[in-house]
N, CA, C and O atoms as a GROMACS GRO file, in nm:
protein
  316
    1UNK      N    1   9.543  -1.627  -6.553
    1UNK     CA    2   9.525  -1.505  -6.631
    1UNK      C    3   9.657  -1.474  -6.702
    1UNK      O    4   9.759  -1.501  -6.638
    2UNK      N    5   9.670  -1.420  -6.830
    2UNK     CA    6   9.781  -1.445  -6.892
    2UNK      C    7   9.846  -1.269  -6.836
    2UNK      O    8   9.791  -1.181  -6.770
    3UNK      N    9   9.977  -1.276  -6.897
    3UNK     CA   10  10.028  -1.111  -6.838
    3UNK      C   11   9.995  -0.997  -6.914
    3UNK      O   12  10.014  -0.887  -6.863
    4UNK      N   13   9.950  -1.005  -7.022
    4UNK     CA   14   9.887  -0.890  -7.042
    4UNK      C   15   9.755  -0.840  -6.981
    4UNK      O   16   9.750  -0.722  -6.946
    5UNK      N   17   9.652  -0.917  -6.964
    5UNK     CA   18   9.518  -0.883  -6.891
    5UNK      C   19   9.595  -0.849  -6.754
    5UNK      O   20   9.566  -0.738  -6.711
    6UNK      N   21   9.698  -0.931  -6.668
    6UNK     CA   22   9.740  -0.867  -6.548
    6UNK      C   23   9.768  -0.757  -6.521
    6UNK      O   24   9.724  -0.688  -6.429
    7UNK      N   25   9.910  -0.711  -6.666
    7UNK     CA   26   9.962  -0.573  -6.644
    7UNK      C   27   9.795  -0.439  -6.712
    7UNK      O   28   9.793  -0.319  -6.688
    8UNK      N   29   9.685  -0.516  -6.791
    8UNK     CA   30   9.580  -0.416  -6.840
    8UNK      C   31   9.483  -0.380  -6.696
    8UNK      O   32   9.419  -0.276  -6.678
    9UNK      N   33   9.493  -0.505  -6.596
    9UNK     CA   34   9.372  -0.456  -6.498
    9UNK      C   35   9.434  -0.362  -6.384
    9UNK      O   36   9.384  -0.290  -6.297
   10UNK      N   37   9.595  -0.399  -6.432
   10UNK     CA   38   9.708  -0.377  -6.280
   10UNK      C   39   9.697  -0.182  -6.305
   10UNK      O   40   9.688  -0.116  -6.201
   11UNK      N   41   9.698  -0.116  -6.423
   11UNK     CA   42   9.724  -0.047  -6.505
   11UNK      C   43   9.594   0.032  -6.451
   11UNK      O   44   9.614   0.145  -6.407
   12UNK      N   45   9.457  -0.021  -6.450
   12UNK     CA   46   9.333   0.024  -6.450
   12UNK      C   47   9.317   0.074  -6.290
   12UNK      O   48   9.239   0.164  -6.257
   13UNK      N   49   9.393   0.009  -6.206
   13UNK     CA   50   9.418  -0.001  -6.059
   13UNK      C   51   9.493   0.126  -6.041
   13UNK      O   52   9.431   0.210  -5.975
   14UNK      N   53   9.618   0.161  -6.086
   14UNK     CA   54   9.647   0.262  -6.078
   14UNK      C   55   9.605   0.374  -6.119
   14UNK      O   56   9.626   0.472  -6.047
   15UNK      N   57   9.537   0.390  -6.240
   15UNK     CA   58   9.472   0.496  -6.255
   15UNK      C   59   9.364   0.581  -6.174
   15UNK      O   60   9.339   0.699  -6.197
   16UNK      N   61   9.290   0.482  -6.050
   16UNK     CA   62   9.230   0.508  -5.960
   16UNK      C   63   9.330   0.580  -5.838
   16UNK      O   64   9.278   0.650  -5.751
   17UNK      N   65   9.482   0.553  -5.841
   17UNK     CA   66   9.554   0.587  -5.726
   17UNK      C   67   9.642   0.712  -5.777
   17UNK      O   68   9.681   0.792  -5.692
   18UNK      N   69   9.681   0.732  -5.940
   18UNK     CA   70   9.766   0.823  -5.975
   18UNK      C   71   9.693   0.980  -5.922
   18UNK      O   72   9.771   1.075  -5.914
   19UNK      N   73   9.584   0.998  -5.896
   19UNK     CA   74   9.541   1.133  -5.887
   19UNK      C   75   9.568   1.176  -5.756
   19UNK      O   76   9.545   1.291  -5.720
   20UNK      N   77   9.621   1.081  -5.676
   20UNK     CA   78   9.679   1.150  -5.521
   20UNK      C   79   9.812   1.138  -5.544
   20UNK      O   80   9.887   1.212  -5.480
   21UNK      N   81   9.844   1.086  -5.597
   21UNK     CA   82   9.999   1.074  -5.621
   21UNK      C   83  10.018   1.187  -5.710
   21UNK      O   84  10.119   1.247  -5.671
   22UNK      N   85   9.971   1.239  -5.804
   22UNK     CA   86   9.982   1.362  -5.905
   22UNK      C   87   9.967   1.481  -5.794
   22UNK      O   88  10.052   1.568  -5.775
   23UNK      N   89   9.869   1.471  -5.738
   23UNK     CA   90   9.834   1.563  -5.628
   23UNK      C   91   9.971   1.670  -5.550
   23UNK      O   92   9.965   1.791  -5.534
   24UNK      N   93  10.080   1.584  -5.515
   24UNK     CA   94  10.140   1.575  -5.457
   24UNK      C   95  10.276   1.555  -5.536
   24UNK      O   96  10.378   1.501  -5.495
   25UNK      N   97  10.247   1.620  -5.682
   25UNK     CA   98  10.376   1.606  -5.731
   25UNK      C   99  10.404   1.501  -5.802
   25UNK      O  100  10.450   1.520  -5.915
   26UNK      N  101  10.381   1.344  -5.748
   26UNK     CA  102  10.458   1.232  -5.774
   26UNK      C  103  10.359   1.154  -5.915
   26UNK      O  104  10.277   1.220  -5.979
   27UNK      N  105  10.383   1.030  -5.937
   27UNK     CA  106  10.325   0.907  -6.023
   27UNK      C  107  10.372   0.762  -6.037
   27UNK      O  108  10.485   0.717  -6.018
   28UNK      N  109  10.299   0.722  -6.060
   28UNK     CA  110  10.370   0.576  -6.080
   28UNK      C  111  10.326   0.531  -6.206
   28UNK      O  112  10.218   0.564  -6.253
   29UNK      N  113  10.436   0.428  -6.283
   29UNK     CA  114  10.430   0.362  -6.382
   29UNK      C  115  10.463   0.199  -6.344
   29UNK      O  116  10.518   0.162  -6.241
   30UNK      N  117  10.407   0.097  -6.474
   30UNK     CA  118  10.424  -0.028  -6.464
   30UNK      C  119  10.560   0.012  -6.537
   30UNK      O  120  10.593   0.107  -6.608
   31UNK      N  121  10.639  -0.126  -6.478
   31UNK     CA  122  10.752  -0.130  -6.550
   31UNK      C  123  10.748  -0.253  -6.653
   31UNK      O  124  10.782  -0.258  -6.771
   32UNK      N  125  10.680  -0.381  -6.539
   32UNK     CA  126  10.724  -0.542  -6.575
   32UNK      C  127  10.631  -0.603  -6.477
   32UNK      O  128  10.614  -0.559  -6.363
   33UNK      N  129  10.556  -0.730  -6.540
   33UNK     CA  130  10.508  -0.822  -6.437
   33UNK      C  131  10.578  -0.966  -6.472
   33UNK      O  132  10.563  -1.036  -6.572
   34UNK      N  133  10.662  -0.988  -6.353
   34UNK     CA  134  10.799  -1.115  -6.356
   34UNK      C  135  10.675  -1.239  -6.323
   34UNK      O  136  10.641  -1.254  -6.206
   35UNK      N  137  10.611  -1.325  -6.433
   35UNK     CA  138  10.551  -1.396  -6.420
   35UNK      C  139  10.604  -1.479  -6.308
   35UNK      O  140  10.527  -1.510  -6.218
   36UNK      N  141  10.713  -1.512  -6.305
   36UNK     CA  142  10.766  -1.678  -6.270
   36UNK      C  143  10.775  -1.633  -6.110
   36UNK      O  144  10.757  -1.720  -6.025
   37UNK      N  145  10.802  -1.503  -6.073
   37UNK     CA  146  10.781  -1.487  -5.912
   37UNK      C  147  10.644  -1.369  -5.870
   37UNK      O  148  10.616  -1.313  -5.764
   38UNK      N  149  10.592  -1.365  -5.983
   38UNK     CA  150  10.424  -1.341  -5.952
   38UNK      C  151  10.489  -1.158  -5.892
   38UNK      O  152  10.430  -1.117  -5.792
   39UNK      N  153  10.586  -1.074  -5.944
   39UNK     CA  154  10.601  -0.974  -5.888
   39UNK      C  155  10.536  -0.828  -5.984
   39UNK      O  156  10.520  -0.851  -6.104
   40UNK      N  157  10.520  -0.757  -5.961
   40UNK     CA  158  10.484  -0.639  -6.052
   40UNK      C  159  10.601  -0.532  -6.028
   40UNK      O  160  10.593  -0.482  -5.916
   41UNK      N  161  10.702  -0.487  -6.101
   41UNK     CA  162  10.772  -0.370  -6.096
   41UNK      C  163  10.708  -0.266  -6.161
   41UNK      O  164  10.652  -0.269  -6.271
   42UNK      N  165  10.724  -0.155  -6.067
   42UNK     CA  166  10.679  -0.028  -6.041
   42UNK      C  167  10.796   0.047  -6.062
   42UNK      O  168  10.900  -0.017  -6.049
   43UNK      N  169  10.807   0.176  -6.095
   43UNK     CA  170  10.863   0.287  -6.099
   43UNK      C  171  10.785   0.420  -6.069
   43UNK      O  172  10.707   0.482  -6.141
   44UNK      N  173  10.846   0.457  -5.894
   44UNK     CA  174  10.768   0.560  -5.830
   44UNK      C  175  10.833   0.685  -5.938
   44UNK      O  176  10.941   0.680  -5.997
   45UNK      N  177  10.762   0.762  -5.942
   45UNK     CA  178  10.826   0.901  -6.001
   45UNK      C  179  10.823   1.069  -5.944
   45UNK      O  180  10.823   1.096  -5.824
   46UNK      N  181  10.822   1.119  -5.998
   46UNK     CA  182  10.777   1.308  -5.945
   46UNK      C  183  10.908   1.286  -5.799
   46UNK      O  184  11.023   1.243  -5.789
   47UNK      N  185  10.807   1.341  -5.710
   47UNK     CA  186  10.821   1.284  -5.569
   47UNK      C  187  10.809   1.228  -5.500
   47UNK      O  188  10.845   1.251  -5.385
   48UNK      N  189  10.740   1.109  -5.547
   48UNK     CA  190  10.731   0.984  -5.487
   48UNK      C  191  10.856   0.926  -5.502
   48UNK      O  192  10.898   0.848  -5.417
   49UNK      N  193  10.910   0.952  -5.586
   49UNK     CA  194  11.092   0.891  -5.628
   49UNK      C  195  11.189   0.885  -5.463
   49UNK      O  196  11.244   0.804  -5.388
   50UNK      N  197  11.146   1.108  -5.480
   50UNK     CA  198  11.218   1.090  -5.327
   50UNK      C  199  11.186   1.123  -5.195
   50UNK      O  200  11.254   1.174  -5.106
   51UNK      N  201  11.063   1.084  -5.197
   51UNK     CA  202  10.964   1.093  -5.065
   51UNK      C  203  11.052   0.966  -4.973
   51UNK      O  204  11.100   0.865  -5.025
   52UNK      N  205  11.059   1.001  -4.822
   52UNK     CA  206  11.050   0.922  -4.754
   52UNK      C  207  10.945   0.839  -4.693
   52UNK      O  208  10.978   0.766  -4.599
   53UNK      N  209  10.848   0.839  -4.724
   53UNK     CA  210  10.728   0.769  -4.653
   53UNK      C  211  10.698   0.718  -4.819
   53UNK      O  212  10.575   0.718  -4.822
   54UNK      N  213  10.751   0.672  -4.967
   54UNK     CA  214  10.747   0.608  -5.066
   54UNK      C  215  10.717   0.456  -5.024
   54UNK      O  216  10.629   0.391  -5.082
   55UNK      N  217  10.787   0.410  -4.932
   55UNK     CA  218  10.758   0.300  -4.876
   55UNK      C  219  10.658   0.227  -4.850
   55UNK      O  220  10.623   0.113  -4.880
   56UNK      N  221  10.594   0.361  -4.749
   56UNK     CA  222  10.484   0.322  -4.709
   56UNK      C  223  10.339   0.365  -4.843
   56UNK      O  224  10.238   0.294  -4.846
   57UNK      N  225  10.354   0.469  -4.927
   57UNK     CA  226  10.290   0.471  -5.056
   57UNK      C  227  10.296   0.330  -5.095
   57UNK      O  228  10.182   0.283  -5.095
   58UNK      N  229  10.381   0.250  -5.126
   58UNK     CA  230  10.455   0.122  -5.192
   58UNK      C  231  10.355   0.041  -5.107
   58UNK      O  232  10.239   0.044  -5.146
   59UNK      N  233  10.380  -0.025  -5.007
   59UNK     CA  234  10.354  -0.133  -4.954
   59UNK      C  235  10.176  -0.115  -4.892
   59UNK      O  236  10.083  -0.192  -4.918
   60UNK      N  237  10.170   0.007  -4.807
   60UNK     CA  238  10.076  -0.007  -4.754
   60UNK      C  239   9.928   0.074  -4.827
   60UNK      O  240   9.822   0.077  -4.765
   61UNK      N  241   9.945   0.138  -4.967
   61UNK     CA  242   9.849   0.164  -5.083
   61UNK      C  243   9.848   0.104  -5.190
   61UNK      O  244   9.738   0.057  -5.220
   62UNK      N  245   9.953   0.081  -5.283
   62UNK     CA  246   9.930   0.062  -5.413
   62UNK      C  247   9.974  -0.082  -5.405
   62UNK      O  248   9.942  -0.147  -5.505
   63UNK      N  249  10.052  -0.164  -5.293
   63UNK     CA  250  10.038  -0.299  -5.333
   63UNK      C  251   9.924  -0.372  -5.269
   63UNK      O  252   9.891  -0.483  -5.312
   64UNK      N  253   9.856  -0.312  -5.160
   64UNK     CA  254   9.779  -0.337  -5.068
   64UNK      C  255   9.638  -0.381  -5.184
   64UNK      O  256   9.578  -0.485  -5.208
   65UNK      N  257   9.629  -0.238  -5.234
   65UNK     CA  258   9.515  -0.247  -5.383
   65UNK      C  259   9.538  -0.342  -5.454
   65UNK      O  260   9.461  -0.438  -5.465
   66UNK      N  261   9.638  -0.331  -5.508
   66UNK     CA  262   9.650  -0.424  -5.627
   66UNK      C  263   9.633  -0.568  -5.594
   66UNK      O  264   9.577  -0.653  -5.663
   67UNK      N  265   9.684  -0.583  -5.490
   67UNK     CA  266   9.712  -0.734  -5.413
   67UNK      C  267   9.531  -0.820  -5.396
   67UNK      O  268   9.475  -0.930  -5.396
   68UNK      N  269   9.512  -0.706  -5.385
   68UNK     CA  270   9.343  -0.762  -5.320
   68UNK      C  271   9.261  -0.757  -5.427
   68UNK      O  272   9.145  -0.793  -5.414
   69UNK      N  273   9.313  -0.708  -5.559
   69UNK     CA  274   9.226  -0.712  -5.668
   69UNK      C  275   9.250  -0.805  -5.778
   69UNK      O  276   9.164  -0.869  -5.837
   70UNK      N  277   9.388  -0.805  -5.802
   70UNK     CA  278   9.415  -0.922  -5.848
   70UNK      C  279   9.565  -1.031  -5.800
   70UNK      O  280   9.686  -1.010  -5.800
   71UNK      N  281   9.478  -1.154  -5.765
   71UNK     CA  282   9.573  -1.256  -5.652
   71UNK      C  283   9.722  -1.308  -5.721
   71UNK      O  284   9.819  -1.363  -5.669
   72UNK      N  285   9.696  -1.269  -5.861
   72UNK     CA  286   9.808  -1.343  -5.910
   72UNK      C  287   9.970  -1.327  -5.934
   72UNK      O  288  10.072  -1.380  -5.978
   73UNK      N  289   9.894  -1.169  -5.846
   73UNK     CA  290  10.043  -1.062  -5.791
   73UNK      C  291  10.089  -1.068  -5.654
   73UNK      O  292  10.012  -1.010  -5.578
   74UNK      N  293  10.189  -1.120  -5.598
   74UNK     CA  294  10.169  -1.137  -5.480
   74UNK      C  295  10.264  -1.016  -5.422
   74UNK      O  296  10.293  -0.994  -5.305
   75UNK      N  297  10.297  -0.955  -5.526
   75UNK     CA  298  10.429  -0.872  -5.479
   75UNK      C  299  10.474  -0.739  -5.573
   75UNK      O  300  10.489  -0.744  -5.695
   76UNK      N  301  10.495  -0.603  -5.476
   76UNK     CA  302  10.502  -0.483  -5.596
   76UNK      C  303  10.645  -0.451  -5.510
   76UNK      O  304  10.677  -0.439  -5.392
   77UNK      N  305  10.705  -0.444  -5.631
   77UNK     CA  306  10.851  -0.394  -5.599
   77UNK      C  307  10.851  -0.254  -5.676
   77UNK      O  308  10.766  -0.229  -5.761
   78UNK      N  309  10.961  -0.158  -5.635
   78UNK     CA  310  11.012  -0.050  -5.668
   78UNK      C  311  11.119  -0.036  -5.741
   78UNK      O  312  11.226  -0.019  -5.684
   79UNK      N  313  11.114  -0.042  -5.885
   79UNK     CA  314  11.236  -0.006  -6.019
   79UNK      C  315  11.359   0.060  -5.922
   79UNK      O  316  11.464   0.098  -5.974
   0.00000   0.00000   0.00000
């Protein structure tokens, strides 16, 4: 799949997750999808920036989703 359809479906994924994250102050944006190590950079924002449990937002929701929806991301890092 080339990187634009990645970062358009990756994009469509979040829009399903930004409304708890808005909820609560915070959001997330795409930054970059680093083809060559299959990573997606993210930039948490609001208060997700400086939430301590961002982490677990990070790893155990929005890469968890994304990961299982499309395989060709194996990895969401934080800007």
């Amino acid at each position: 799949m080339e990187k634009s359809k990645i970062l358009e479906k990756a994009e469509a994924i979040l829009e399903n997750i930004r409304p708890y994250l808005q909820k609560d102050n915070g959001d997330v944006k795409i930054v970059d999808y680093e083809e060559d190590t299959h990573v997606l950079v993210v930039s948490l924002l609001g208060s997700c920036a400086d939430c301590p449990l961002s982490l677990m937002t990070l790893r155990g929701g929005i890469e968890k989703l994304i990961i299982k929806n499309i395989p060709q991301i194996r990895r969401i890092e934080n800007e």
